[in-house]
Structures are given as C-alpha cells and as structure tokens.
N, CA, C and O atoms as a printed pandas DataFrame, in Angstrom:
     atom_number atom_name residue_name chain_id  residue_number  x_coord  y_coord  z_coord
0              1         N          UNK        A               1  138.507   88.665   89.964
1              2        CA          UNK        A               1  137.652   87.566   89.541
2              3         C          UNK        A               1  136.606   88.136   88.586
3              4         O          UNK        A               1  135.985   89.130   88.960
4              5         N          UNK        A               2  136.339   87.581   87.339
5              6        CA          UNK        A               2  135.313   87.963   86.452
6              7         C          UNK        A               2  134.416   87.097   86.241
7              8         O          UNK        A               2  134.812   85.936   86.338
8              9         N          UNK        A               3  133.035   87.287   85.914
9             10        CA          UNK        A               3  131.898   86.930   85.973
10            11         C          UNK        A               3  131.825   85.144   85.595
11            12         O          UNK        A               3  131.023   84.299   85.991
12            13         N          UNK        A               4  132.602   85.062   84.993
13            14        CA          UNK        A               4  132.799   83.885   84.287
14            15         C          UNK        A               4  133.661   82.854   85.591
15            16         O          UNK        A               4  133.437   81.645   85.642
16            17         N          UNK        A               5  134.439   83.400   86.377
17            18        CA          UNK        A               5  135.305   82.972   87.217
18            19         C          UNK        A               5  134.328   82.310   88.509
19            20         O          UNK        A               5  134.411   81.225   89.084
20            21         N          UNK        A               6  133.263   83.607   88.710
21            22        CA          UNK        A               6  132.519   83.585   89.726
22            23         C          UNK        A               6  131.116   82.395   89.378
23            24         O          UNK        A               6  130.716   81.753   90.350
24            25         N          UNK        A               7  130.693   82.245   88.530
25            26        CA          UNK        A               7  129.909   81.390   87.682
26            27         C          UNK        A               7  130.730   80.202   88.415
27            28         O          UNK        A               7  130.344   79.829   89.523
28            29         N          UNK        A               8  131.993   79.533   87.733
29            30        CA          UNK        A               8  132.823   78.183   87.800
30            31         C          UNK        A               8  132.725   78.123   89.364
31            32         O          UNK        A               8  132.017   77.225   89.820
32            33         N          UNK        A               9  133.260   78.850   90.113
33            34        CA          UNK        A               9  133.232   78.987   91.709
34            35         C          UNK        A               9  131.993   78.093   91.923
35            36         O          UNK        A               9  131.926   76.900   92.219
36            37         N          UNK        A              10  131.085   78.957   91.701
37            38        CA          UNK        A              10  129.269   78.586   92.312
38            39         C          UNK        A              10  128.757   77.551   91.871
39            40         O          UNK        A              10  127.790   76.965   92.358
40            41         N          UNK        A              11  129.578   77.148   90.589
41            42        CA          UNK        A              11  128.970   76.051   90.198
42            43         C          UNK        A              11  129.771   74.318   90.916
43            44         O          UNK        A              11  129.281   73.194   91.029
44            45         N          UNK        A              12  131.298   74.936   91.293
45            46        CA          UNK        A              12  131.782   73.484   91.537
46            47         C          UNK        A              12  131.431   73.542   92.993
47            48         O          UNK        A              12  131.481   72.492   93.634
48            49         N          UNK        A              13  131.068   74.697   93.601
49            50        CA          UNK        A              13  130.630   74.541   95.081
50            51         C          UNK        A              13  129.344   74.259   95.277
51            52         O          UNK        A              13  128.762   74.579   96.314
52            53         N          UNK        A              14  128.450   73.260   93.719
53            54        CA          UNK        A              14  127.197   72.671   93.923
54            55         C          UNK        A              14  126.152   73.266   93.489
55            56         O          UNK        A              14  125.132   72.701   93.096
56            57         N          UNK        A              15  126.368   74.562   93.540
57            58        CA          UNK        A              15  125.224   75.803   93.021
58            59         C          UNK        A              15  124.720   75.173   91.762
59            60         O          UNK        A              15  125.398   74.524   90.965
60            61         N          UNK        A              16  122.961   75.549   91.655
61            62        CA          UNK        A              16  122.082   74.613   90.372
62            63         C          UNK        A              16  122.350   75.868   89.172
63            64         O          UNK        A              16  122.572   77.015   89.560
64            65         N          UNK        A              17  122.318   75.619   88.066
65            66        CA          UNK        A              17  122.376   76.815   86.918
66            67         C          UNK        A              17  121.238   77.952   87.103
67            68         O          UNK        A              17  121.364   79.024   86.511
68            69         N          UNK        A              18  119.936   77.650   88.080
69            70        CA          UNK        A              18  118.806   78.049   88.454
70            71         C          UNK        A              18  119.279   79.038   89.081
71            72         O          UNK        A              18  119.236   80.179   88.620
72            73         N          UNK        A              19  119.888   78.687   90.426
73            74        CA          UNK        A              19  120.976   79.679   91.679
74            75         C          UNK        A              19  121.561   80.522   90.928
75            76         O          UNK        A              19  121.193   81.691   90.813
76            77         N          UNK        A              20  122.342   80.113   90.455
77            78        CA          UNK        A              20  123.367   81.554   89.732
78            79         C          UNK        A              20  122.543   82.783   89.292
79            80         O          UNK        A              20  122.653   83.979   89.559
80            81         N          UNK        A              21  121.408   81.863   88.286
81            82        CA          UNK        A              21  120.732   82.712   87.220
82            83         C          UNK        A              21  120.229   83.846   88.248
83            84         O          UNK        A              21  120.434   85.032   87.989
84            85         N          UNK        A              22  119.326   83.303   89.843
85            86        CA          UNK        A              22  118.810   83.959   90.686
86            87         C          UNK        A              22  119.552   85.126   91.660
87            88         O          UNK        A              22  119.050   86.119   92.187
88            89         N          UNK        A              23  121.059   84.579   91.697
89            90        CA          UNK        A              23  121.869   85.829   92.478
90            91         C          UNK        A              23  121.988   86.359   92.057
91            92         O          UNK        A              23  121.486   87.450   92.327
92            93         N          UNK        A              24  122.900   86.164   90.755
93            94        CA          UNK        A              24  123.085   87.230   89.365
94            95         C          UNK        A              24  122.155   88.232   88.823
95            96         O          UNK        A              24  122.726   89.200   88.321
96            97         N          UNK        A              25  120.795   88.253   88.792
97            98        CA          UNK        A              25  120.160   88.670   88.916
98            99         C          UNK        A              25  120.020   90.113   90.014
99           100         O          UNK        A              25  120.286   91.301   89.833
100          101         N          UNK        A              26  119.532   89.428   91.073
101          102        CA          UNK        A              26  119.928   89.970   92.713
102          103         C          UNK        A              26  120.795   91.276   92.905
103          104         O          UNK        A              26  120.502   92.343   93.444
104          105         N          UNK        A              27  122.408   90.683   92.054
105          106        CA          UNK        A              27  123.412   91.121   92.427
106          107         C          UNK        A              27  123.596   92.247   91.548
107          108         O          UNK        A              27  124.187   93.136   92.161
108          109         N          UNK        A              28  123.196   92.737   89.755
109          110        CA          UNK        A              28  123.429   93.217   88.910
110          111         C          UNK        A              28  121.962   94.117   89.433
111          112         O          UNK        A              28  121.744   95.014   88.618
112          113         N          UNK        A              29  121.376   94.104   90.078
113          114        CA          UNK        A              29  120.181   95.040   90.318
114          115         C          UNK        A              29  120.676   95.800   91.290
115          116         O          UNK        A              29  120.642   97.009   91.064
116          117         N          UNK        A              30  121.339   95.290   92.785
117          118        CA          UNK        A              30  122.021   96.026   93.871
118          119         C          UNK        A              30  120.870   96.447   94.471
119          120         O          UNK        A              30  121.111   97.260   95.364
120          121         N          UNK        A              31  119.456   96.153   94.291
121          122        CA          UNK        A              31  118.630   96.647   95.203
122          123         C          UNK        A              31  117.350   95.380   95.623
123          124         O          UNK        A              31  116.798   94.636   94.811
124          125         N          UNK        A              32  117.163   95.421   96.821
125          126        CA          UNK        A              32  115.646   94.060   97.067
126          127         C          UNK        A              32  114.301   94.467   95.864
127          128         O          UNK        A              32  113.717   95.456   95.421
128          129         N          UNK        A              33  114.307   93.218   95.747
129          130        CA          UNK        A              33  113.851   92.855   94.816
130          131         C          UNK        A              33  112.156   91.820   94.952
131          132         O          UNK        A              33  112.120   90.624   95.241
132          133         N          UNK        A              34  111.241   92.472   94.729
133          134        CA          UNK        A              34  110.175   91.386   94.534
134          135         C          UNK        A              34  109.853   90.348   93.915
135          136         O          UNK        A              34  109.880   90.448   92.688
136          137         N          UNK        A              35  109.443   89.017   94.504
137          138        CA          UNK        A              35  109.770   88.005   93.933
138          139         C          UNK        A              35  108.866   87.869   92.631
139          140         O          UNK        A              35  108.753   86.742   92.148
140          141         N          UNK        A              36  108.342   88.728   92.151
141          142        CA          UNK        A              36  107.860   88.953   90.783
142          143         C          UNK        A              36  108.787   89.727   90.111
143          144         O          UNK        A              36  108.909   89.509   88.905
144          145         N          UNK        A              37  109.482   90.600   90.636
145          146        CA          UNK        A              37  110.708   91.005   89.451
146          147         C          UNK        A              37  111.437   89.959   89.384
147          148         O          UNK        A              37  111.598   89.503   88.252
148          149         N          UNK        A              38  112.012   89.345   90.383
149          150        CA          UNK        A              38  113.356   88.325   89.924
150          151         C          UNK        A              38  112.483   87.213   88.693
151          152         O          UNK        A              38  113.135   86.902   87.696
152          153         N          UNK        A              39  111.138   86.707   88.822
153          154        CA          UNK        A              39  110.275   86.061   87.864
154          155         C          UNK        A              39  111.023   86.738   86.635
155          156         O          UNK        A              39  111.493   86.018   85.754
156          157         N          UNK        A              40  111.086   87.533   86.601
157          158        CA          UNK        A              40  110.633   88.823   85.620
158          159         C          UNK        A              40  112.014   88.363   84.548
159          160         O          UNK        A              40  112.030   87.677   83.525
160          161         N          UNK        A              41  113.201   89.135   85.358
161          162        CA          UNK        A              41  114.562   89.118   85.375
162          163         C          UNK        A              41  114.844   87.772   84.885
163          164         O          UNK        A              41  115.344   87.600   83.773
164          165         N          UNK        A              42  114.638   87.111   85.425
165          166        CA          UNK        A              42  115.463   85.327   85.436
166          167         C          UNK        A              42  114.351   84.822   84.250
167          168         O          UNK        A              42  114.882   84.787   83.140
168          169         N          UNK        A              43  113.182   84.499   84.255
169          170        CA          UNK        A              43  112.501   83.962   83.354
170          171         C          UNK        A              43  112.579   82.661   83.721
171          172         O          UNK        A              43  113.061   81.818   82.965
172          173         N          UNK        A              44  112.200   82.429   84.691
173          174        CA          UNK        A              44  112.196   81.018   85.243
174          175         C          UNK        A              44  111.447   80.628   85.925
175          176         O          UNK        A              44  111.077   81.504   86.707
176          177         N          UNK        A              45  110.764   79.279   86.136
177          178        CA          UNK        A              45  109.116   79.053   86.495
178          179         C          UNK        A              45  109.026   79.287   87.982
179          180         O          UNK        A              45  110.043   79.104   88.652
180          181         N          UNK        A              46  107.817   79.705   88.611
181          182        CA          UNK        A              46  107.530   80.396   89.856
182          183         C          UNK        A              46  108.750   79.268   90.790
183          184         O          UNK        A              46  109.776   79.671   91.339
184          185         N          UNK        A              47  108.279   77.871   90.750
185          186        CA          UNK        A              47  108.513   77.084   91.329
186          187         C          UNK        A              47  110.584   77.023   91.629
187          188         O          UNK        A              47  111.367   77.146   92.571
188          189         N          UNK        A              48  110.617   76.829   90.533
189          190        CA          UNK        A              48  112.107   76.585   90.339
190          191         C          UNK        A              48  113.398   77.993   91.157
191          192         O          UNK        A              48  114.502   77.973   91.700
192          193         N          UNK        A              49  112.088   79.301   90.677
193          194        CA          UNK        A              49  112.706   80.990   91.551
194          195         C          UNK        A              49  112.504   80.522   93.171
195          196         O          UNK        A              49  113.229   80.942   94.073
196          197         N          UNK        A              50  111.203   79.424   93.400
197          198        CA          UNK        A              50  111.064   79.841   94.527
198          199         C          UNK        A              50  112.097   78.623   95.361
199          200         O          UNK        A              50  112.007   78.824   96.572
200          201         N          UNK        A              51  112.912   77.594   95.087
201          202        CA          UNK        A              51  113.449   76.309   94.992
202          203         C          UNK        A              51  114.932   77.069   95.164
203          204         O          UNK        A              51  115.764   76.688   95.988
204          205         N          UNK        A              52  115.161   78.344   94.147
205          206        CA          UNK        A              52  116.643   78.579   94.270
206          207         C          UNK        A              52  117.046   79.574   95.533
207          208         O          UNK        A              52  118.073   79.714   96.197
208          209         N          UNK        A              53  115.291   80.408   95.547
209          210        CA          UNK        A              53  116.137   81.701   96.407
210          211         C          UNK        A              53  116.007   80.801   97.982
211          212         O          UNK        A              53  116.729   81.357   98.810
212          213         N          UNK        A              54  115.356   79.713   98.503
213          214        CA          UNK        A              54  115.424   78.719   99.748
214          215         C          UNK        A              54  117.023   78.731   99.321
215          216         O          UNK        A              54  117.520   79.804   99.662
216          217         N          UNK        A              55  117.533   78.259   98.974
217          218        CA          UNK        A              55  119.053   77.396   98.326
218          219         C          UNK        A              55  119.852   78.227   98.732
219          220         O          UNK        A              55  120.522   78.033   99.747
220          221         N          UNK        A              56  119.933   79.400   97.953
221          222        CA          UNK        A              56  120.450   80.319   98.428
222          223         C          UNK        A              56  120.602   81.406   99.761
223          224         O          UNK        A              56  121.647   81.934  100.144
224          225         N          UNK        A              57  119.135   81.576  100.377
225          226        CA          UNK        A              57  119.381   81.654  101.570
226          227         C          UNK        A              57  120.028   80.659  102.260
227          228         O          UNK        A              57  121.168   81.050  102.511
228          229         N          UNK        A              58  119.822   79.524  102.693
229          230        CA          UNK        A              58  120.449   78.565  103.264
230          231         C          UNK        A              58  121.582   78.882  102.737
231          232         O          UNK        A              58  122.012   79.209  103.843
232          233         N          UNK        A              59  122.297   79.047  102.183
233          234        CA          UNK        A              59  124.076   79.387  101.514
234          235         C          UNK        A              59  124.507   80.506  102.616
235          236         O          UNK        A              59  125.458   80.287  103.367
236          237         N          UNK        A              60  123.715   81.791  102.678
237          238        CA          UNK        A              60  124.230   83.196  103.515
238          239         C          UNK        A              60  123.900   83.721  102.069
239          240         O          UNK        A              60  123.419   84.848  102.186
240          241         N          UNK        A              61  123.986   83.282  100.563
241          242        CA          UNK        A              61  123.730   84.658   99.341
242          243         C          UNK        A              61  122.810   85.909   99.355
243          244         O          UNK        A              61  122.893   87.027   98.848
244          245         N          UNK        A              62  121.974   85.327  100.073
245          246        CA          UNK        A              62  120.450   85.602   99.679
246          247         C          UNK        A              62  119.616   86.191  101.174
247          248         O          UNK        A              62  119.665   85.499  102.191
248          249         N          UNK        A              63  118.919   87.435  101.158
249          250        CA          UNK        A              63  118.327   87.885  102.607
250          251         C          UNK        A              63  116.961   88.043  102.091
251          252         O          UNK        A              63  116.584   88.126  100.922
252          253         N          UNK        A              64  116.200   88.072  103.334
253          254        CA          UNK        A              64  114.810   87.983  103.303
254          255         C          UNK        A              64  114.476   89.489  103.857
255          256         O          UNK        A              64  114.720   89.632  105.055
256          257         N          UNK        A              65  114.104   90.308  103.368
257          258        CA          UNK        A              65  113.782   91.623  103.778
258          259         C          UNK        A              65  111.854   92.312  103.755
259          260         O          UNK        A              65  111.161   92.851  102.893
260          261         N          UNK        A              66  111.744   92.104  104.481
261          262        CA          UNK        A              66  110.077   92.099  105.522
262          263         C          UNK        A              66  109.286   91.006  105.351
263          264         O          UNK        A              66  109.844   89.909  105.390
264          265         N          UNK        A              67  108.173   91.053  105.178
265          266        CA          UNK        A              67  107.788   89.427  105.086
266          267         C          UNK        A              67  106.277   90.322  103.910
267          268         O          UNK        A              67  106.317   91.362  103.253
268          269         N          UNK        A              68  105.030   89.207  104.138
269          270        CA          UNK        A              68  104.182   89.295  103.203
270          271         C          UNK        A              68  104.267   90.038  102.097
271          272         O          UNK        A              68  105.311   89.988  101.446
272          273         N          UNK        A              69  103.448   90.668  101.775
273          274        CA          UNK        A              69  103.458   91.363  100.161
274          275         C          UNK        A              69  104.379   92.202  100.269
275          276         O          UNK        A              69  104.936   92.301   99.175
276          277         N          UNK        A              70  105.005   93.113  101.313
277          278        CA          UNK        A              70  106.450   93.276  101.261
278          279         C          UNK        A              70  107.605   92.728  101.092
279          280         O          UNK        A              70  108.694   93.294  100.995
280          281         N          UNK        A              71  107.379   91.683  101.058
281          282        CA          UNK        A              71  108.723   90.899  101.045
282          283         C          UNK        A              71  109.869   91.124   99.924
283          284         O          UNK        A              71  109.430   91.433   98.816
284          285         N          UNK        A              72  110.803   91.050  100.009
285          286        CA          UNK        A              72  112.024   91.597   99.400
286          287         C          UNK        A              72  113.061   90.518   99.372
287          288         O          UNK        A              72  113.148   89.856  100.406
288          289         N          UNK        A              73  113.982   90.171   98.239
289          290        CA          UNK        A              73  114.902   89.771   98.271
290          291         C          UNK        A              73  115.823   90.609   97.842
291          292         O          UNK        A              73  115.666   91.532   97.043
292          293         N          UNK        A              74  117.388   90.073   98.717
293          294        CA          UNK        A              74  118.609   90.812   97.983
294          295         C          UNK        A              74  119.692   90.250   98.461
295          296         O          UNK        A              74  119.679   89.583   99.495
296          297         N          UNK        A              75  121.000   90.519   97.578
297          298        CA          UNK        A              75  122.273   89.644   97.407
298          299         C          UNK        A              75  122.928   90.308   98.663
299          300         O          UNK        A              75  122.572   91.307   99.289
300          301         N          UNK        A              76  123.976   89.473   98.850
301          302        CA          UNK        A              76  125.248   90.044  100.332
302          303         C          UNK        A              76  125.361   90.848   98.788
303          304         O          UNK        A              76  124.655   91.056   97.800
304          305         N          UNK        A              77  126.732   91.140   99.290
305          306        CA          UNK        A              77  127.577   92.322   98.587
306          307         C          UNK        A              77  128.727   91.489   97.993
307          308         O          UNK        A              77  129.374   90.642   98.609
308          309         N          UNK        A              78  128.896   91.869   96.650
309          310        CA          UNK        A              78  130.078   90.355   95.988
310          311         C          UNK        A              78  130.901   89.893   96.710
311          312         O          UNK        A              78  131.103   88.679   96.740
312          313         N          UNK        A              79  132.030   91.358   97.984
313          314        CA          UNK        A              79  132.714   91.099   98.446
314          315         C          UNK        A              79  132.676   90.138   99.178
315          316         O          UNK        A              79  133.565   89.298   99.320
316          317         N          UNK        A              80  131.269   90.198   99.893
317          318        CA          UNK        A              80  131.174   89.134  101.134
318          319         C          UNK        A              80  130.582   88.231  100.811
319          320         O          UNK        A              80  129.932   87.761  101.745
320          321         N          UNK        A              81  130.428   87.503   99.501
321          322        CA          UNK        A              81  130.002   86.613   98.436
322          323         C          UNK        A              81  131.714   85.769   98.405
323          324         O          UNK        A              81  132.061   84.913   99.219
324          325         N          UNK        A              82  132.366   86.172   97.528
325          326        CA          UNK        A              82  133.373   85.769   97.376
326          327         C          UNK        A              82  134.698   85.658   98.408
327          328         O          UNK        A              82  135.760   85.139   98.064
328          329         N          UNK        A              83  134.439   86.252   99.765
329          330        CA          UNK        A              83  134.868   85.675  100.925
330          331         C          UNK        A              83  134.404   84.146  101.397
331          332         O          UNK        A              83  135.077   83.139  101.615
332          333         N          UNK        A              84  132.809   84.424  101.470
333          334        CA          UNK        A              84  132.211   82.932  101.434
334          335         C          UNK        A              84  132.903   81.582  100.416
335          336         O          UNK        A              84  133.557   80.592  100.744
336          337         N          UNK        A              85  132.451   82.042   99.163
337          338        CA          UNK        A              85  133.046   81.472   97.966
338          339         C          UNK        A              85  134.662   80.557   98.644
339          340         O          UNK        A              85  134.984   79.372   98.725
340          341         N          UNK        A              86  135.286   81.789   98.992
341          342        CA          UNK        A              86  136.563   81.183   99.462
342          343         C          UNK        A              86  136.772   80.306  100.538
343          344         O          UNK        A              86  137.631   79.487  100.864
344          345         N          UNK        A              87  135.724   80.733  100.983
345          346        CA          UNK        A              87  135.765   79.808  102.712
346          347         C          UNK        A              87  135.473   78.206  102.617
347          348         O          UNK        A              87  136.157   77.236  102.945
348          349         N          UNK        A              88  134.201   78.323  102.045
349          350        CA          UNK        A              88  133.751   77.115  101.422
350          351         C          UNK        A              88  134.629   75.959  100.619
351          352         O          UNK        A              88  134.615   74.738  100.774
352          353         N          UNK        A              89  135.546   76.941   99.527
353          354        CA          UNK        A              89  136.144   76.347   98.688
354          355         C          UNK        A              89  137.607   75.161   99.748
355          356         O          UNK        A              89  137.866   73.965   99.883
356          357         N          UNK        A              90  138.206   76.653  100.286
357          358        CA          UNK        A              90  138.833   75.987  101.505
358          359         C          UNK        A              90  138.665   74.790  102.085
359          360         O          UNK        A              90  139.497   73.905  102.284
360          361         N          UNK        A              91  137.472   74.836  102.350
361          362        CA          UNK        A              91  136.815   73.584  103.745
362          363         C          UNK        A              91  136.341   72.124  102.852
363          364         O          UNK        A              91  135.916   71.066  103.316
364          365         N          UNK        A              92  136.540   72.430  101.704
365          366        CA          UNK        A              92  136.040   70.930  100.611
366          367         C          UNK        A              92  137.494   70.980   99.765
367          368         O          UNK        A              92  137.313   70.348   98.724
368          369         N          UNK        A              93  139.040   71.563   99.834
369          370        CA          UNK        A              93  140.047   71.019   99.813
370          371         C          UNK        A              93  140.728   70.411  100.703
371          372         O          UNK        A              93  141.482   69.440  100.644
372          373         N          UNK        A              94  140.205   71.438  101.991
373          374        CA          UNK        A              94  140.676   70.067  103.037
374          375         C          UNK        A              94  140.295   69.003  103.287
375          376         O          UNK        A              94  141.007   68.101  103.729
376          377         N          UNK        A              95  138.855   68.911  102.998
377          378        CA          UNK        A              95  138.083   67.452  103.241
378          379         C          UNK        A              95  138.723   66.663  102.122
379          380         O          UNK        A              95  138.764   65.433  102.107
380          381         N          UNK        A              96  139.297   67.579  101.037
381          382        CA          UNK        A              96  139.498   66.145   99.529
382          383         C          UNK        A              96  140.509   65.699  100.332
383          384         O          UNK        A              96  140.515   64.488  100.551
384          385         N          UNK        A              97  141.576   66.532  100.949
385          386        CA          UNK        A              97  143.056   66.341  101.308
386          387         C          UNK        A              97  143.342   65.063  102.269
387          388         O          UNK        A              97  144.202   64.188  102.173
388          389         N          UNK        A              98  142.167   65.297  103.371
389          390        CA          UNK        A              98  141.651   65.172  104.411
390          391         C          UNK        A              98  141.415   63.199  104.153
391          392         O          UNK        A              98  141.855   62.176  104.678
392          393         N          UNK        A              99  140.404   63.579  102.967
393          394        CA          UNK        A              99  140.124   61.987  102.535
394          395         C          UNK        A              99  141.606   61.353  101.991
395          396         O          UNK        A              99  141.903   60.219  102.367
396          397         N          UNK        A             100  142.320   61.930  101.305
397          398        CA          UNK        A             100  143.074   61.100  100.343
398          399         C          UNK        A             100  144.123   60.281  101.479
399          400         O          UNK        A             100  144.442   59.092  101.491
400          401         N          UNK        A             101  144.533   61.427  102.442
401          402        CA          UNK        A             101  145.634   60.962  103.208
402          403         C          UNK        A             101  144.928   59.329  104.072
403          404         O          UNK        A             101  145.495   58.250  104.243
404          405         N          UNK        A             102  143.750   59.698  104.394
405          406        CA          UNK        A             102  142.973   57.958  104.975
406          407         C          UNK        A             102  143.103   57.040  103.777
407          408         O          UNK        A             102  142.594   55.936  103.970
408          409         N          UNK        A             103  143.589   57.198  102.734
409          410        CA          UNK        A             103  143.148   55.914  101.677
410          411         C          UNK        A             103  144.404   55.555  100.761
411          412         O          UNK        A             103  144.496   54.763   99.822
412          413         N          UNK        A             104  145.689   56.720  101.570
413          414        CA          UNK        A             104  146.829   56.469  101.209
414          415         C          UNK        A             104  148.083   55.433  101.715
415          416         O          UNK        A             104  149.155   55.420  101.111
C-alpha cells in the first residue's frame, strides 16, 4: 500500500483532510511529539490540531503519552494502522451488504 492508497483508505473510512494531515505527520516523525511540533509540522490552527488528534484517538491512531506540559503524542505503527484500516473497512462492507440484502 502507498501513501496515496493509505490517504483514499482514511479518507472513505470518514477521516477529515485535517486527520490525515495530523497522523501523517505523527507517523513520518516515528517519535511523540509535542502538540506544538505537530502545530509546527501540519500548519494548522491550534483548534482544528486539537479537533483532529480527539478524532483520532477515539479511532485507536493516535496515543496520549504523559499528561501536562509533558504530554506527547504518537502514531500506532502503520502496521497496526492498516490492520485497523482493514478491519473497519470490512465491518462497513458488511453493513453495505448487510443493508442491500433488506431492500432487495
């Protein structure tokens, strides 16, 4: 899967162009990250960084590593990104499948 592949994934599984910008980020660094670097990195308003990396935790993408002025963000690992990716994708073909056969 190439970057471009993984983008289409995240995006038809709902992910905002904000999210991506914020894992991608995350993920091309490989190390936690202060939420003034990802500012930094992404270039995107406090509000909107702070809107995606909620989003993304709630997903499993995204970990919270210590809390106050320590606080840290950082990505799963692609692998276990794109296991998710798959799982997900799975569970909203069966629901399409799922629907069509009730309306057939």
């Amino acid at each position: 899967m190439d970057l471009a592949d993984f983008q289409d994934m995240l995006r038809a599984l709902g992910a905002k162009h904000s999210e991506i910008r914020v894992l991608l980020a995350l993920m091309r660094v490989a190390r936690p990250l202060r939420f003034a670097e990802i500012l930094e990195l992404t270039g995107l308003s406090d509000r909107t960084v702070r809107l995606a990396l909620r989003s993304l935790r709630d997903m499993g993408y995204v970990h919270v590593v210590g809390h106050g002025r320590s606080t840290r963000y950082v990505s799963e690992t692609p692998g276990k990104i794109a296991e998710m990716l798959k799982k997900r994708m799975e569970e909203r073909i069966s629901a399409i499948l799922t629907h069509l056969q009730f309306h057939s």
